[in-house]
FIMI-907530 format. One line per 8 residues: number of its first residue (from 1); their letters; for each residue x, y, z of N, C-alpha, C, O. Coordinates in steps of 0.1 Angstrom, whole numbers, padded with zeros to 4 digits. Layout:
BEGIN
NUM> A> X Y Z X Y Z X Y Z X Y Z | ...;
This chain:
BEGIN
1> XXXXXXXX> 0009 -0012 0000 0000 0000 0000 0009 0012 0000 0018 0014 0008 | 0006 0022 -0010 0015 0033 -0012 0012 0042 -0001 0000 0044 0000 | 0020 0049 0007 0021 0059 0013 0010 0073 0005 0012 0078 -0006 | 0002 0075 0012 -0005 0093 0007 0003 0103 0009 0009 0105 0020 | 0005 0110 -0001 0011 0120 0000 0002 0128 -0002 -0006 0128 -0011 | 0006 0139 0010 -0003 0151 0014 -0003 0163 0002 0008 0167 0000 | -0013 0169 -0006 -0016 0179 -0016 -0012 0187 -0010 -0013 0190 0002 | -0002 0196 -0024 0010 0208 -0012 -0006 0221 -0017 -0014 0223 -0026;
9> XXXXXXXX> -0002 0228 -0001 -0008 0241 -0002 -0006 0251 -0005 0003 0258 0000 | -0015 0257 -0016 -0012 0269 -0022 -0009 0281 -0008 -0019 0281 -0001 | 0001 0290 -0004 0003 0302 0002 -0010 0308 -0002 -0014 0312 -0013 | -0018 0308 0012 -0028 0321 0013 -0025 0333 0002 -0014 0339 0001 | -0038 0336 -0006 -0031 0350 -0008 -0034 0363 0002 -0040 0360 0012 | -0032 0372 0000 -0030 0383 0016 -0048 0386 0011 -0052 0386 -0001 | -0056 0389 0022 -0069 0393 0020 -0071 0405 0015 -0069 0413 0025 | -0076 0413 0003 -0076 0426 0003 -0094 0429 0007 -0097 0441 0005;
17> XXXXXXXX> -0099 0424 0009 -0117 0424 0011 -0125 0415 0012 -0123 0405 0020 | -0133 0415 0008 -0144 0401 0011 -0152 0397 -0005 -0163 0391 -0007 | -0142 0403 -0015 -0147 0401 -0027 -0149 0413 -0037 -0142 0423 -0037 | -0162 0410 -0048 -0167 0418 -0055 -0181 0414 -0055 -0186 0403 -0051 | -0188 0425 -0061 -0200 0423 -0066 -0203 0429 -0078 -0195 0438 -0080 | -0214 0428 -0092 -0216 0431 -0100 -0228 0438 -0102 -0237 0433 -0096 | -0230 0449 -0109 -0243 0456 -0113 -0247 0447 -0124 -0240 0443 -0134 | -0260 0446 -0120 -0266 0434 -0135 -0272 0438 -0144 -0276 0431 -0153;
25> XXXXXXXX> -0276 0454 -0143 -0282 0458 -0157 -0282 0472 -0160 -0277 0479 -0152 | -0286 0476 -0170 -0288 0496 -0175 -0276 0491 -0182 -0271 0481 -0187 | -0270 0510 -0177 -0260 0515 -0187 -0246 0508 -0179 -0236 0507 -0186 | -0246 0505 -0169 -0235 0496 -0159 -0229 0485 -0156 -0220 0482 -0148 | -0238 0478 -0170 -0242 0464 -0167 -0227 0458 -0168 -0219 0459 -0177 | -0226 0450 -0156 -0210 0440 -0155 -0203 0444 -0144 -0198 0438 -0135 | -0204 0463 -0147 -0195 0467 -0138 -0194 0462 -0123 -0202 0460 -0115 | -0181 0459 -0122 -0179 0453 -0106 -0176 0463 -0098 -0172 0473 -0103;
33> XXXXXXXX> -0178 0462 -0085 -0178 0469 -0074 -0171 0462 -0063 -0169 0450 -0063 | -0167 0470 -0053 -0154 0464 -0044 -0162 0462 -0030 -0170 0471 -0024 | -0159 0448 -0027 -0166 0448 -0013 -0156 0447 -0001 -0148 0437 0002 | -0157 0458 0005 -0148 0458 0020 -0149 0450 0028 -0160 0446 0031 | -0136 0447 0036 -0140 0440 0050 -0146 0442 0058 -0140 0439 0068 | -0158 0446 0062 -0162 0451 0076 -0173 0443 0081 -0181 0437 0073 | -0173 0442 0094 -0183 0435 0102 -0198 0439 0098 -0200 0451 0099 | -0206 0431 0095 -0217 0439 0094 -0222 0442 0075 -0233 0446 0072;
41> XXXXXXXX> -0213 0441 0067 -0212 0446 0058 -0219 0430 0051 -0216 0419 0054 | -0226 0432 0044 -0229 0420 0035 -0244 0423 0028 -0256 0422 0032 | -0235 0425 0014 -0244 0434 -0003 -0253 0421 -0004 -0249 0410 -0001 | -0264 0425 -0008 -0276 0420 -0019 -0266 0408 -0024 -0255 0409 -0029 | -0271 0397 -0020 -0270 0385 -0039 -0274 0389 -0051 -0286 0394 -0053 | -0264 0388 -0059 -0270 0389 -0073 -0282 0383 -0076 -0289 0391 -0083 | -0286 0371 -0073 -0300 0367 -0075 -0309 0374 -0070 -0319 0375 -0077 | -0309 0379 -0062 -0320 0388 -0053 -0318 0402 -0054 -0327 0409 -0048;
49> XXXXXXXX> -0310 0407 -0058 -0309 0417 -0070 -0317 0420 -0084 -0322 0430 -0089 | -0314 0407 -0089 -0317 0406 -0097 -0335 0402 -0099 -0342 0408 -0108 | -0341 0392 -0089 -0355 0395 -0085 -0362 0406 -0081 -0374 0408 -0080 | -0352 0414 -0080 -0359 0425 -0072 -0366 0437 -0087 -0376 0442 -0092 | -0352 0434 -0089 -0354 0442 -0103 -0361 0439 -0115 -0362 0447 -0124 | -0368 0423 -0115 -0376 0420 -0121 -0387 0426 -0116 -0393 0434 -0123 | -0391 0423 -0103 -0405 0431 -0093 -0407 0442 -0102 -0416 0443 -0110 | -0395 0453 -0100 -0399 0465 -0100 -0401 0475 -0114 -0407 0486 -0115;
57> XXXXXXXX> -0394 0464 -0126 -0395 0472 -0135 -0377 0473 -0142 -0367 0475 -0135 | -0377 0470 -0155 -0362 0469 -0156 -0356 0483 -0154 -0346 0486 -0147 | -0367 0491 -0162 -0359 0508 -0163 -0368 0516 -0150 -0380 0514 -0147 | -0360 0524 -0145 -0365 0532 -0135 -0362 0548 -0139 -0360 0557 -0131 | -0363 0548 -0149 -0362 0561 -0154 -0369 0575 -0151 -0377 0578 -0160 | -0367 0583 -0144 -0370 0593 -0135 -0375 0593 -0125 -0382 0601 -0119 | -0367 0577 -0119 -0375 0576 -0102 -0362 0585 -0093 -0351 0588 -0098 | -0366 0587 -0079 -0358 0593 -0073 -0358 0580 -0061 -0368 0573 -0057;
65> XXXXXXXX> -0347 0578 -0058 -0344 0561 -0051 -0336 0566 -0038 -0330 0577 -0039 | -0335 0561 -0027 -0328 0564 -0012 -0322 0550 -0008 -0330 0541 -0005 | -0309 0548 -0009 -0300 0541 -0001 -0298 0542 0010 -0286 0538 0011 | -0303 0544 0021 -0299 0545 0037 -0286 0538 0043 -0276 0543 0049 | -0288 0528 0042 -0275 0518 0044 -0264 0515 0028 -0263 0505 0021 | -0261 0521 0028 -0255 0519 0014 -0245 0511 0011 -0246 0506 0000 | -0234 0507 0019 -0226 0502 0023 -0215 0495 0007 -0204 0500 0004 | -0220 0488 0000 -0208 0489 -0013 -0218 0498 -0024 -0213 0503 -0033;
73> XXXXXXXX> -0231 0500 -0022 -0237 0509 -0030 -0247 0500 -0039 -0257 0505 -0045 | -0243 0488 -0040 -0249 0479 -0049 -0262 0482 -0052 -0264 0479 -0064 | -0269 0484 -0048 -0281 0488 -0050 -0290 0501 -0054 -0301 0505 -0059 | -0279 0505 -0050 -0287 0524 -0057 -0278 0524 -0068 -0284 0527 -0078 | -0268 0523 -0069 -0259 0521 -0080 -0269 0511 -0093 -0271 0516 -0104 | -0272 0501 -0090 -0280 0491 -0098 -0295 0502 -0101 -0301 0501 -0111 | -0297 0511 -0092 -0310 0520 -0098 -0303 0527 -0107 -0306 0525 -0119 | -0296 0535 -0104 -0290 0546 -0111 -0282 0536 -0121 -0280 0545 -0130;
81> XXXXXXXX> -0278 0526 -0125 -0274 0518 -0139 -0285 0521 -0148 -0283 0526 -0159 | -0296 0517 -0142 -0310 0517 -0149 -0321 0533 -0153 -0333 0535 -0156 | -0311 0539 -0150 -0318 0554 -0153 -0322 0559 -0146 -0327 0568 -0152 | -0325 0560 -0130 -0331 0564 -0120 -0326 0581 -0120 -0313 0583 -0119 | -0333 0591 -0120 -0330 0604 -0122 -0322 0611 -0108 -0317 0622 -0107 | -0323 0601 -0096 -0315 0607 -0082 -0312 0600 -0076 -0322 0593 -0074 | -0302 0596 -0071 -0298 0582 -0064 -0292 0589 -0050 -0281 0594 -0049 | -0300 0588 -0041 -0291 0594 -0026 -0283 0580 -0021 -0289 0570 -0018;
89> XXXXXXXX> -0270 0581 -0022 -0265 0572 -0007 -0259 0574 0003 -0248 0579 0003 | -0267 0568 0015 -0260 0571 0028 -0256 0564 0037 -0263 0556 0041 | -0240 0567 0042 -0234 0557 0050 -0230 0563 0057 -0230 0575 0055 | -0225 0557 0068 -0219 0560 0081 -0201 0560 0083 -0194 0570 0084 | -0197 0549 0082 -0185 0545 0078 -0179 0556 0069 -0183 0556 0058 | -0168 0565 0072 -0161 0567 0065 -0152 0563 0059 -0145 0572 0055 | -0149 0549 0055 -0138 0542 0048 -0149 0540 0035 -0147 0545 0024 | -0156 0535 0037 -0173 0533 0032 -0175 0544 0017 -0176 0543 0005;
97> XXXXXXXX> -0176 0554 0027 -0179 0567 0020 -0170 0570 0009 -0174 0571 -0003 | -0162 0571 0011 -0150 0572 0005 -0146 0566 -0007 -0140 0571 -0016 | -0151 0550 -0004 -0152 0540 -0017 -0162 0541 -0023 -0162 0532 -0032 | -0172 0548 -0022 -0187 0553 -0028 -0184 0563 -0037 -0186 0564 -0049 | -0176 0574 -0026 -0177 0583 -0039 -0168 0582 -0051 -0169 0587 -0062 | -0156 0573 -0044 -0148 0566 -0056 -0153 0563 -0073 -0152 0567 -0085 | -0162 0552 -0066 -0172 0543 -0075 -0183 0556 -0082 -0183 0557 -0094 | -0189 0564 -0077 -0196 0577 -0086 -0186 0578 -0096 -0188 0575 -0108;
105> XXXXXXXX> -0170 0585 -0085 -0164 0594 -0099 -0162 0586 -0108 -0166 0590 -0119 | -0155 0573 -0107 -0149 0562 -0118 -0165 0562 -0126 -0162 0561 -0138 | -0174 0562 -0126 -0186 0560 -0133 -0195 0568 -0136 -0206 0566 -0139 | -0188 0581 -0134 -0193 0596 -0137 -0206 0596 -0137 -0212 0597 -0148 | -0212 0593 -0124 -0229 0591 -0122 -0228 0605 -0117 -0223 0609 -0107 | -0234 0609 -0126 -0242 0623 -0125 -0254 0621 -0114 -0253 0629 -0104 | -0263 0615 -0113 -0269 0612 -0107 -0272 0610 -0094 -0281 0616 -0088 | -0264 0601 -0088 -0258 0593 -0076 -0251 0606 -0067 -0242 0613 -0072;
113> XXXXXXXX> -0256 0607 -0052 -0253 0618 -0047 -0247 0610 -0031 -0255 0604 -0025 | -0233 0612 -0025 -0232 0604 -0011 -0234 0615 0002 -0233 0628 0003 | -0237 0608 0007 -0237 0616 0021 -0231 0607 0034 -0234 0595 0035 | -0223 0612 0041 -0218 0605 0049 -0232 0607 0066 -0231 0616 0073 | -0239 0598 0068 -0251 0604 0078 -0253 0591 0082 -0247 0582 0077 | -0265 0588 0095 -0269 0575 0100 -0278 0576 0086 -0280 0585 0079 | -0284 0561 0085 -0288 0558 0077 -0310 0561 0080 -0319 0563 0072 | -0311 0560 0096 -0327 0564 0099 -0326 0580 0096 -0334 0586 0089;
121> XXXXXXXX> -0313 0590 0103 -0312 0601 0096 -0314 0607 0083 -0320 0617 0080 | -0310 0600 0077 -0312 0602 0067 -0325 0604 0060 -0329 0614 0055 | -0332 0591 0062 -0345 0589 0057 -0354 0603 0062 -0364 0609 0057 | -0349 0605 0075 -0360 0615 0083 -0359 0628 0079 -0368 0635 0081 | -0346 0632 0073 -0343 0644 0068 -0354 0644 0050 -0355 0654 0042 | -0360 0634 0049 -0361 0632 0036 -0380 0645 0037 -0386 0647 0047 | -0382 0650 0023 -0394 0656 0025 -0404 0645 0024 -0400 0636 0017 | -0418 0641 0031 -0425 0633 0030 -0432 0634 0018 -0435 0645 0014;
129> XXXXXXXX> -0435 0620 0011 -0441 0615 -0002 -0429 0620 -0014 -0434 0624 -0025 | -0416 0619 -0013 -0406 0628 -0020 -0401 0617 -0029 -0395 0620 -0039 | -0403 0604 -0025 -0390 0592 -0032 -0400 0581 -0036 -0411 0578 -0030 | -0394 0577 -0046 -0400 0563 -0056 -0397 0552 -0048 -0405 0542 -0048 | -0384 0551 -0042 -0377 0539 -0038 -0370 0541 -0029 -0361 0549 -0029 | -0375 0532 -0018 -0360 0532 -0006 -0356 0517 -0003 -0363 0507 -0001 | -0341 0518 -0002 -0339 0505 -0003 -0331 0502 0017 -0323 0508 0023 | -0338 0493 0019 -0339 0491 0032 -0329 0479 0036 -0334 0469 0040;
137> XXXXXXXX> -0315 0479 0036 -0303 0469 0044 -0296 0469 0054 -0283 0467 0054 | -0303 0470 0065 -0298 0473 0081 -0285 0466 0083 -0278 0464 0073 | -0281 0461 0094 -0270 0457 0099 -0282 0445 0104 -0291 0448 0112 | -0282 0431 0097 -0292 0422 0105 -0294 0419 0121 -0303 0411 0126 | -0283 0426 0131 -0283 0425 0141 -0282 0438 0148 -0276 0441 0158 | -0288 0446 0141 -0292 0459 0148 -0306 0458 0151 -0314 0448 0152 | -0307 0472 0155 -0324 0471 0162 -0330 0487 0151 -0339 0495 0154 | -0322 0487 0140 -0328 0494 0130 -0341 0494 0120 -0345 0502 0112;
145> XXXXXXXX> -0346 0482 0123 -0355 0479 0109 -0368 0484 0112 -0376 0486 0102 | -0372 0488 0126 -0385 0494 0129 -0387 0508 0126 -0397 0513 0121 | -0372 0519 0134 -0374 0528 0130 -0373 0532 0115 -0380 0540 0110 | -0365 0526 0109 -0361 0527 0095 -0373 0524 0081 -0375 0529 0070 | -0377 0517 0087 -0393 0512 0080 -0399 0528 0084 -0400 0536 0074 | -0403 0531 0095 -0415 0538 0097 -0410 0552 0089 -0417 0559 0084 | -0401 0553 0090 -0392 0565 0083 -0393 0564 0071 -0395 0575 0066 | -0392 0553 0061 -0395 0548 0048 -0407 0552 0043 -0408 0559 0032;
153> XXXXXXXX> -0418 0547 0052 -0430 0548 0048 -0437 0561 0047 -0448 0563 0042 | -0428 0569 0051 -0431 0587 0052 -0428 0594 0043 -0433 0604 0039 | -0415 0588 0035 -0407 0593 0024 -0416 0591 0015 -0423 0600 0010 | -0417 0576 0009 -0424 0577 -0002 -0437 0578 -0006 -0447 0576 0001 | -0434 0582 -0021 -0449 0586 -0030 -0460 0576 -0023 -0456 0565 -0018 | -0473 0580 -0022 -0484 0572 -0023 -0482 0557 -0030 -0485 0545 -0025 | -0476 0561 -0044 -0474 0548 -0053 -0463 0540 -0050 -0465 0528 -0053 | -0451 0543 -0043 -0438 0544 -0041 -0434 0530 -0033 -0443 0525 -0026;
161> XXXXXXXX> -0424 0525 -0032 -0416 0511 -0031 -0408 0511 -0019 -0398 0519 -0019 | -0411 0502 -0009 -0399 0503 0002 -0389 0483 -0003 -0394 0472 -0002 | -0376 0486 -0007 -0375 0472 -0010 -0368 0468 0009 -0359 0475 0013 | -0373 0459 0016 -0364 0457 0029 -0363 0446 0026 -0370 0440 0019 | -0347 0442 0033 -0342 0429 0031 -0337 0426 0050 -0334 0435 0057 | -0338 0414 0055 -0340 0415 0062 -0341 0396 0070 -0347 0387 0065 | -0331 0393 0087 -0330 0381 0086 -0344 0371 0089 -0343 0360 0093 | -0355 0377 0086 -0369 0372 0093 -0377 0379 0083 -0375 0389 0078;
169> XXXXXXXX> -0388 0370 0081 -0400 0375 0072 -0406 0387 0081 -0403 0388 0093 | -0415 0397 0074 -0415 0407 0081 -0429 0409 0077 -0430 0417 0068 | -0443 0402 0081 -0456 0399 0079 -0467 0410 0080 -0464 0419 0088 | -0477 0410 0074 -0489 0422 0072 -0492 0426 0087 -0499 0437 0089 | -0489 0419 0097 -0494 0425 0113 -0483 0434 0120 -0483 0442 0130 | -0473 0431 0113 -0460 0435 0117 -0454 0448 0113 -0448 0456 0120 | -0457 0449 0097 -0460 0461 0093 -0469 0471 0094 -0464 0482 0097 | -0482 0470 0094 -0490 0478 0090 -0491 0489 0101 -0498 0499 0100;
177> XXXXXXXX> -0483 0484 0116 -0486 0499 0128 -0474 0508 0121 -0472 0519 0126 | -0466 0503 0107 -0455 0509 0107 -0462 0520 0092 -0456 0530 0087 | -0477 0515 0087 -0479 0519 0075 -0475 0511 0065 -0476 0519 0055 | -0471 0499 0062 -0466 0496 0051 -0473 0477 0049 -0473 0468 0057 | -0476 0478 0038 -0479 0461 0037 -0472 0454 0032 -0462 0461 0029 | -0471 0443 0027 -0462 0431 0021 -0469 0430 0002 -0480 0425 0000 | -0460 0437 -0009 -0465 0432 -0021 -0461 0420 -0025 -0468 0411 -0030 | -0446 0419 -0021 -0442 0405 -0030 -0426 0397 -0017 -0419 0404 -0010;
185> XXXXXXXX> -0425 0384 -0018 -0412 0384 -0008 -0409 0372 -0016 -0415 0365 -0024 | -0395 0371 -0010 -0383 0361 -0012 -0378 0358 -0003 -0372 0366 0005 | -0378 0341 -0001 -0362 0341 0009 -0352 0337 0001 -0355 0332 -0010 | -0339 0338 0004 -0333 0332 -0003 -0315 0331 0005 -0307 0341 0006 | -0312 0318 0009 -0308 0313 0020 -0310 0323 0036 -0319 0322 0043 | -0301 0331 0039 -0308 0335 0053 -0307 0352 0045 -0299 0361 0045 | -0315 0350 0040 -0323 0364 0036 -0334 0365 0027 -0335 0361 0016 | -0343 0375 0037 -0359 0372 0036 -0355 0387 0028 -0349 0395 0034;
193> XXXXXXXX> -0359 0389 0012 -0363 0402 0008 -0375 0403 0004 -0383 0394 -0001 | -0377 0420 0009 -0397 0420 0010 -0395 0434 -0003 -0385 0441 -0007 | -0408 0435 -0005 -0414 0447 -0011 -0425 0455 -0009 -0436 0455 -0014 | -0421 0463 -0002 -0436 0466 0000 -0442 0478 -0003 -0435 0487 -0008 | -0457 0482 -0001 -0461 0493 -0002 -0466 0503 0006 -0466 0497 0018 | -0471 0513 0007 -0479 0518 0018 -0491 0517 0016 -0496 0518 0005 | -0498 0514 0027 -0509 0510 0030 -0523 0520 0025 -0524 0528 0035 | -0531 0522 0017 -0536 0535 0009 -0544 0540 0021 -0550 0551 0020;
């Protein structure tokens, strides 16, 4: 019986992040985006991105969209690919920030505006009925998703879209003291993404 010889190990390479992610459609379509190391930090799946964006419509062409949590951008960036006439994003993180507004200038989004602010701040500074879309990606182990919702629900149009994503389904009894009902949801491994509207 021959002796096993052990498969030699490739040298780690040095970590510069936790990856990439890709914008999947519009005028951006491919473009990759840099995802940082940070606790807490973890962008949309492409699949559920990419559902979402089926929900809502491919082109978003003169919607005005709010990122609160913005964190690689993926998501307002993915509106603003698609024509979205105003893309706010807001982060906290200044390392964050910084790689945001990177990612604007390298893709000269006229559009796409950063602000470095809390992310419920943000929403609350917003004028009420003012935004087409807010895209809702807390820290899953914060205690953000109630105030942040209810803040959502104030922003947008009558007609208007709150996308939350989120580690727990988030049901019509659970919303509706917040104003907002359930149009369409997904899980997809430990993440439940909802869509919702306000309640007329």
């Amino acid at each position: 019986m021959k002796p096993i010889t052990p498969t030699p190990q490739k040298p780690a390479k040095p970590h510069k992040g936790a990856g990439e992610v890709r914008i999947i459609g519009g005028q951006w379509r491919r473009t990759k985006l840099p995802v940082a190391l940070k606790p807490g930090l973890r962008p949309t799946p492409d699949r559920v991105r990419e559902t979402l964006f089926n929900w809502l419509g491919q082109s978003l062409f003169g919607w005005r969209c709010v990122d609160p949590f913005a964190g690689t951008g993926a998501l307002g960036l993915e509106a603003a690919s698609r024509y979205a006439a105003h893309v706010l994003l807001c982060e906290v993180d200044p390392a964050l920030v910084a790689q945001l507004n990177n990612q604007v200038t390298r893709l000269k989004a006229t559009t796409v505006h950063v602000q470095r602010t809390d992310g419920v701040a943000c929403l609350k500074q917003l004028m009420p009925s003012s935004v087409d879309l807010v895209f809702l990606d807390p820290p899953f182990d914060s205690a953000l998703f109630e105030p942040a919702l209810q803040a959502a629900a104030k922003a947008i149009k009558p007609e208007g879209w709150v996308y939350l994503e989120a580690p727990a389904a988030w049901a019509d009894e659970a919303l509706a003291p917040l104003g907002l009902m359930q149009h369409r949801h997904l899980k997809a491994g430990a993440v439940h993404a909802h869509l919702l509207r306000r309640i007329a």
